[in-house]
C-alpha positions in Angstrom: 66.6 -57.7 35.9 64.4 -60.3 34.4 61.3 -61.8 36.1 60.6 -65.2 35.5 57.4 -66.5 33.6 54.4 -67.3 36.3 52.3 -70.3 36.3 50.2 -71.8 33.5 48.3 -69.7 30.7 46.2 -67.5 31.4 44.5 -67.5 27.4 43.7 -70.2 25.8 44.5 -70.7 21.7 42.4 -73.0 19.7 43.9 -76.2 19.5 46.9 -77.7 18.1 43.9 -79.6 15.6 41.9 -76.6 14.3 42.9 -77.7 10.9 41.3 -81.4 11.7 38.5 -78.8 13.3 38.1 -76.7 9.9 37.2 -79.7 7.7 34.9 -81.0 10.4 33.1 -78.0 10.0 33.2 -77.6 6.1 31.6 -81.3 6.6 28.7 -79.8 8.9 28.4 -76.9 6.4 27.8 -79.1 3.3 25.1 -81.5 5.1 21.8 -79.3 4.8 19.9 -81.3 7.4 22.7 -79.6 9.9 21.4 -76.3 11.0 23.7 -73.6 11.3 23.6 -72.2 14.9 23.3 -68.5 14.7 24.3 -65.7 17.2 24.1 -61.8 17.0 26.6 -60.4 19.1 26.0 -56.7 19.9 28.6 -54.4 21.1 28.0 -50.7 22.7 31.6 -49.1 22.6 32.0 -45.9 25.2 35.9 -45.0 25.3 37.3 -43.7 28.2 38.8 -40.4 27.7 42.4 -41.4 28.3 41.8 -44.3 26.2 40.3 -43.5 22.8 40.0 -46.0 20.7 40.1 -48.6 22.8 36.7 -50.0 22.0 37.8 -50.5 17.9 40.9 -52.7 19.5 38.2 -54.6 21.7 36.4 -54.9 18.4 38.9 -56.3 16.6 40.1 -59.3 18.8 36.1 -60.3 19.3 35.8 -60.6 15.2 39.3 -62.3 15.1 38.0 -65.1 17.6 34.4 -65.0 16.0 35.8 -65.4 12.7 37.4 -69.0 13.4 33.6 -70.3 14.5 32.6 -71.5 10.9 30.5 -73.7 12.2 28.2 -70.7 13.5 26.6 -67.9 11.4 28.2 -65.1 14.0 27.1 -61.5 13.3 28.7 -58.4 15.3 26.4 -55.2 15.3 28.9 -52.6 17.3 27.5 -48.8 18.1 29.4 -46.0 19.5 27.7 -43.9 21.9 29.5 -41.0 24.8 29.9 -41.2 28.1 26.4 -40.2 29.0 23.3 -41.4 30.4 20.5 -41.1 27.4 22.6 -41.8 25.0 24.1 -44.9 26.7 20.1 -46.0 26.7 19.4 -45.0 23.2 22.1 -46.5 21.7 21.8 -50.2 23.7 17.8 -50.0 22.9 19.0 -49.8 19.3 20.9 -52.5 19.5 18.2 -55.1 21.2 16.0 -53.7 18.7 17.9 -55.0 16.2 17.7 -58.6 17.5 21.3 -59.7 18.9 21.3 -62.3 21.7 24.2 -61.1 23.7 25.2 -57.5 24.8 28.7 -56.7 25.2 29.3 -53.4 26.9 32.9 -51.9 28.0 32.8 -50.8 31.4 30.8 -51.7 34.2 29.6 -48.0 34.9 27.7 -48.7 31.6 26.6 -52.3 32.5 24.7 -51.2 35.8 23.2 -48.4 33.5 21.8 -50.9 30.8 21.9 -54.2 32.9 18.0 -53.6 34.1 17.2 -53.1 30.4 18.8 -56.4 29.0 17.6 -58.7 32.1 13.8 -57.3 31.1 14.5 -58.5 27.9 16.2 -61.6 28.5 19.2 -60.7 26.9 22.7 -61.7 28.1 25.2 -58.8 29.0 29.3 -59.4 28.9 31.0 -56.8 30.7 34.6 -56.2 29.1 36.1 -53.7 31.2 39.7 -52.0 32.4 39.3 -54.2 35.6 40.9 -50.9 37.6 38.1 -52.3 40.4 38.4 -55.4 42.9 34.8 -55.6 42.3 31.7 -54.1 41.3 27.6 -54.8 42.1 27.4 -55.5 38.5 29.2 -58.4 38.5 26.8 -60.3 41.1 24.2 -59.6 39.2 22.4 -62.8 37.4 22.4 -62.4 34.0 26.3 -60.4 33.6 29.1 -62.2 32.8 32.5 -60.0 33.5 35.6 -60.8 31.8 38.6 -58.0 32.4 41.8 -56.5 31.5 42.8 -57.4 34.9 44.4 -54.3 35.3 44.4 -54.2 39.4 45.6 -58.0 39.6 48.2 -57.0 37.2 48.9 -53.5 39.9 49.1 -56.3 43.0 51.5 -58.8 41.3 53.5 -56.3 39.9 54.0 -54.3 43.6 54.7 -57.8 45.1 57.6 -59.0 42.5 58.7 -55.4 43.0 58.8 -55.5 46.5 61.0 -58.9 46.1 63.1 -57.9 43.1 64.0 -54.4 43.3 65.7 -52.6 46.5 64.4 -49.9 48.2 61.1 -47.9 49.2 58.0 -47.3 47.0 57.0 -43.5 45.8 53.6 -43.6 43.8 53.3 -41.1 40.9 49.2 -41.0 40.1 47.1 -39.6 37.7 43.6 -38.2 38.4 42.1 -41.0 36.0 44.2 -43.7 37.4 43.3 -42.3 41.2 39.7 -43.4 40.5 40.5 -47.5 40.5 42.0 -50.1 42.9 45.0 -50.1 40.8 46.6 -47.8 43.3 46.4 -49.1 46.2 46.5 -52.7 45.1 50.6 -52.2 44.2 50.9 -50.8 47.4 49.6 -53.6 49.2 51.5 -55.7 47.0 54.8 -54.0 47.9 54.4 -53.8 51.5 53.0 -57.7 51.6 56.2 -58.3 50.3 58.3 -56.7 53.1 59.2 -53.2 50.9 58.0 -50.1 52.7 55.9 -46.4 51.0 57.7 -43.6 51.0 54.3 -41.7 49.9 52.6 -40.7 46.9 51.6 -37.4 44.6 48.4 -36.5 42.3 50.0 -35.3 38.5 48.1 -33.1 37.0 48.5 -32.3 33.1 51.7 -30.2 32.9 52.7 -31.0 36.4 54.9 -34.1 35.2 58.4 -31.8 35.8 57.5 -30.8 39.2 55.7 -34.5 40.0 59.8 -35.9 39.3 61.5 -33.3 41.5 59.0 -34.8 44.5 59.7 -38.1 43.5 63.5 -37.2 43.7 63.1 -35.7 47.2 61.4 -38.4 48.4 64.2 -40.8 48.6 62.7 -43.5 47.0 64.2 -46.1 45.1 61.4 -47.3 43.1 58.8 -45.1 41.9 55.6 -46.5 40.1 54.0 -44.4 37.6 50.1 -45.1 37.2 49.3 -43.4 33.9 48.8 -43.9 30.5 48.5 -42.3 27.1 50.6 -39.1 26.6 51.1 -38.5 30.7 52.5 -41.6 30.8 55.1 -41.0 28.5 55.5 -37.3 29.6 56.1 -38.3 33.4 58.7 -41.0 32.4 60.3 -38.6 30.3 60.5 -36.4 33.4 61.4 -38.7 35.3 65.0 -39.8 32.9 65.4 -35.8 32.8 65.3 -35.3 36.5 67.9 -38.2 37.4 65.5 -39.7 39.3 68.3 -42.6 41.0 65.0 -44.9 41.1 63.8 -47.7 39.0 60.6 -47.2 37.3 57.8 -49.5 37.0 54.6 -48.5 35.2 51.0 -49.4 36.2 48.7 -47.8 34.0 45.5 -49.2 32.7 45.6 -50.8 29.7 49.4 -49.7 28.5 50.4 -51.3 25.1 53.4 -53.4 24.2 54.4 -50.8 21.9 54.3 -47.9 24.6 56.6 -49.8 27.1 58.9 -50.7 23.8 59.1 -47.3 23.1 59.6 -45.8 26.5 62.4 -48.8 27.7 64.3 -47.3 24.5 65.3 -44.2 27.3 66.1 -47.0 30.1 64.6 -50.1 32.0 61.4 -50.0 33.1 59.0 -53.2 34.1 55.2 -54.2 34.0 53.2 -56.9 34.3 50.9 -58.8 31.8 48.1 -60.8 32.7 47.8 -62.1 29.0 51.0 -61.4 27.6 53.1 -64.9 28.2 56.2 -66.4 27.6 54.6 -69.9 28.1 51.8 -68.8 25.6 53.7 -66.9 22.4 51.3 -68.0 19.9 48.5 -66.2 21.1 50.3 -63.1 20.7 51.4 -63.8 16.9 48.1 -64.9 16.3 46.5 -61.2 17.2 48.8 -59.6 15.3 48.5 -61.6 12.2 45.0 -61.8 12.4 44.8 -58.0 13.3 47.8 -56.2 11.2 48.6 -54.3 14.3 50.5 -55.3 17.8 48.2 -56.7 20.0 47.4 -55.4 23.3 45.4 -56.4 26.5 42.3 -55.0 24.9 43.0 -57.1 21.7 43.3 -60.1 24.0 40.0 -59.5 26.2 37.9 -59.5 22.8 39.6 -62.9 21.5 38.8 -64.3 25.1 35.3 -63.0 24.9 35.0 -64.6 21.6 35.9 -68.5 22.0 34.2 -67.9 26.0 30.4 -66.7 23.8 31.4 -69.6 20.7 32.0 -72.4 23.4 28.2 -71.5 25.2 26.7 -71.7 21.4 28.2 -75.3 21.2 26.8 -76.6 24.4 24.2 -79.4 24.3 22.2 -78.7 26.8 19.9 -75.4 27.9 20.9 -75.1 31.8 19.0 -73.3 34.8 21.5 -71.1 36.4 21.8 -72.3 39.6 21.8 -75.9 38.5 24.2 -75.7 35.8 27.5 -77.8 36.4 30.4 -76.7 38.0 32.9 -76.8 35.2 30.3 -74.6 32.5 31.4 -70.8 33.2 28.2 -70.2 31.0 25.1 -71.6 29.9 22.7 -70.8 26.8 19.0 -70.5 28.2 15.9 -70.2 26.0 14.9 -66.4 26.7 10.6 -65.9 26.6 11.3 -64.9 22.6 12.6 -68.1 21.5 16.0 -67.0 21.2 19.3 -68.0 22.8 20.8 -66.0 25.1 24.2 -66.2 26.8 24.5 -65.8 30.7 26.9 -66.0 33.3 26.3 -69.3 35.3 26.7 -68.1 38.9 28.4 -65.3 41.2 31.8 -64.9 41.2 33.1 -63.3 44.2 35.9 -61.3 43.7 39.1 -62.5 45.4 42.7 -62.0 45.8 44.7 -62.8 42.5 46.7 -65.9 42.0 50.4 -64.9 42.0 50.6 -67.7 39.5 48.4 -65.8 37.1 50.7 -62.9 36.2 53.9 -62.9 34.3 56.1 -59.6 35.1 59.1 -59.0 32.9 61.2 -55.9 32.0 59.4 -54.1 29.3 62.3 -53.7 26.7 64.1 -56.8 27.2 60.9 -59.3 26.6 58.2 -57.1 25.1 59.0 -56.6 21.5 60.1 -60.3 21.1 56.8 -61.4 22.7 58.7 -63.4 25.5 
């Protein structure tokens, strides 16, 4: 079954002129009287545990949309540190030692941990998390901008096309990681706004994937959602086929890559939903992969947003107050009491119900590898 392509773009590409754009620039560069904007981007990368490496992929779409700012002189300072406490402080107070105007961090557990510390210093903090939670204090917090994976908008759109598109009740196949976000029960209330009804749901636990299927066969359920990722996704889908589960499967796990759902819709059809990949917006995806070597992912996306969202607040004129800032500036660059720029979000943003427009869904294999 194939879902149809959803409203307008959700990422935007450099325009159609960044050649024009390039020699513009090279003309900036050779005038010596032009000073070169700077900015020092730090980056404090704590993976989750299901996820590893997901912070080197974050990496690498930030210095792929840094990299086309040669107007700027752009430096990335990026630290690993675990998921605890002290040596989330140490490694961020290494960081603003070191001088960088802007603090990205990868999850907003971390940002209310070293938030206090960046707004004493005037520093601007980017939070570029899973987005597994409708909303988080963090994010009203002056001084944070958040920018997301969108992973529980991605959950809602995805229960509501399912509740429209495929027959049936709903039986929810969780993983302790994935129980701890919104994602859950935002495909729920996505299926049953769209008129399909819950059969239930069941915790898997590692090496409870065989017995998790036979449940999910009991139940009756003709579409069962699996919210996983990493090796339990693949196990429980693999489970899933084995059993004869007469269901189809959609899959709802944080932050699951193109070539994951390639490889799994090799067994069968299965369907997610993107809220960067696009079949209105291909280039963006053959841009990340050229500019990467590898196949880009929603992780590889958030950095390039991050990038050209911190580049366009260099290139602003003006130095805005917060609150007075203008509607249309998502950010503004303030003067901190050090004398350098830092980058903050304008104003609130209150979290809201996603835009069905804002989504695409479409069956893994059938779109997926061809990029739409």
């Amino acid at each position: 079954m194939q879902g149809r392509a959803l409203g307008p773009a959700v990422l935007r590409l450099v325009p159609t002129s960044a050649g024009a754009a390039r020699e513009m620039a090279r003309g900036v560069l050779r005038r010596p009287d032009v000073p070169r904007q700077a900015l020092h981007v730090g980056v404090l990368v704590a993976d989750p545990p299901d996820r590893p490496g997901r912070g080197s992929r974050l990496l690498a779409g930030l210095h792929l949309g840094l990299d086309q700012a040669r107007d700027l002189d752009v430096v990335v300072t990026a630290t690993g540190a675990t998921l605890f406490g002290p040596a989330l402080l140490d490694a961020s107070a290494r960081l603003l030692d070191a001088g960088i105007d802007v603090l990205v961090v990868t999850s907003t557990s971390i940002a209310g941990l070293v938030g206090p510390v960046c707004a004493a210093r005037g520093i601007g903090l980017v939070v570029a998390d899973e987005g597994d939670l409708v909303e988080h204090p963090v994010q009203h917090r002056r001084g944070v901008l958040r920018r997301t994976e969108q992973h529980w908008q991605e959950a809602y759109v995805l229960g509501h096309w399912a509740g429209r598109h495929l027959d049936g009740s709903l039986f929810q196949l969780v993983t302790r990681d994935e129980e701890l976000g919104d994602g859950v029960l935002a495909l729920r209330a996505g299926y049953l706004e769209s008129g399909g009804d819950v059969a239930g749901s069941v915790e898997v636990w590692p090496k409870s994937a065989t017995a998790a299927a036979l449940v999910a066969r009991v139940s009756g359920a003709r579409v069962i959602a699996v919210h996983a990722t990493g090796h339990q996704l693949q196990e429980i889908v693999r489970e899933l086929r084995a059993a004869r589960v007469p269901a189809e499967i959609v899959v709802a796990g944080r932050g699951v890559d193109e070539r994951t759902l390639a490889e799994l819709g090799r067994g069968g059809p299965l369907y997610a939903a993107s809220a960067w990949h696009r079949p209105d917006a291909p280039d963006l995806s053959v841009s990340l992969e050229l500019g990467t070597g590898e196949q880009p992912d929603a992780v590889t996306a958030l950095g390039h947003e991050i990038a050209g969202t911190l580049i366009e607040a260099c290139r602003r004129d003006g130095l805005f107050d917060l609150d007075a800032a203008p509607a249309d500036r998502p950010l503004v660059v303030r003067r901190a009491a050090n004398g350098r720029s830092s980058i903050v979000a304008r104003r609130d943003v209150p979290a809201v119900l996603p835009d069905l427009d804002a989504v695409a869904v479409l069956p893994a294999i059938a779109a997926l590898p061809h990029h739409g």
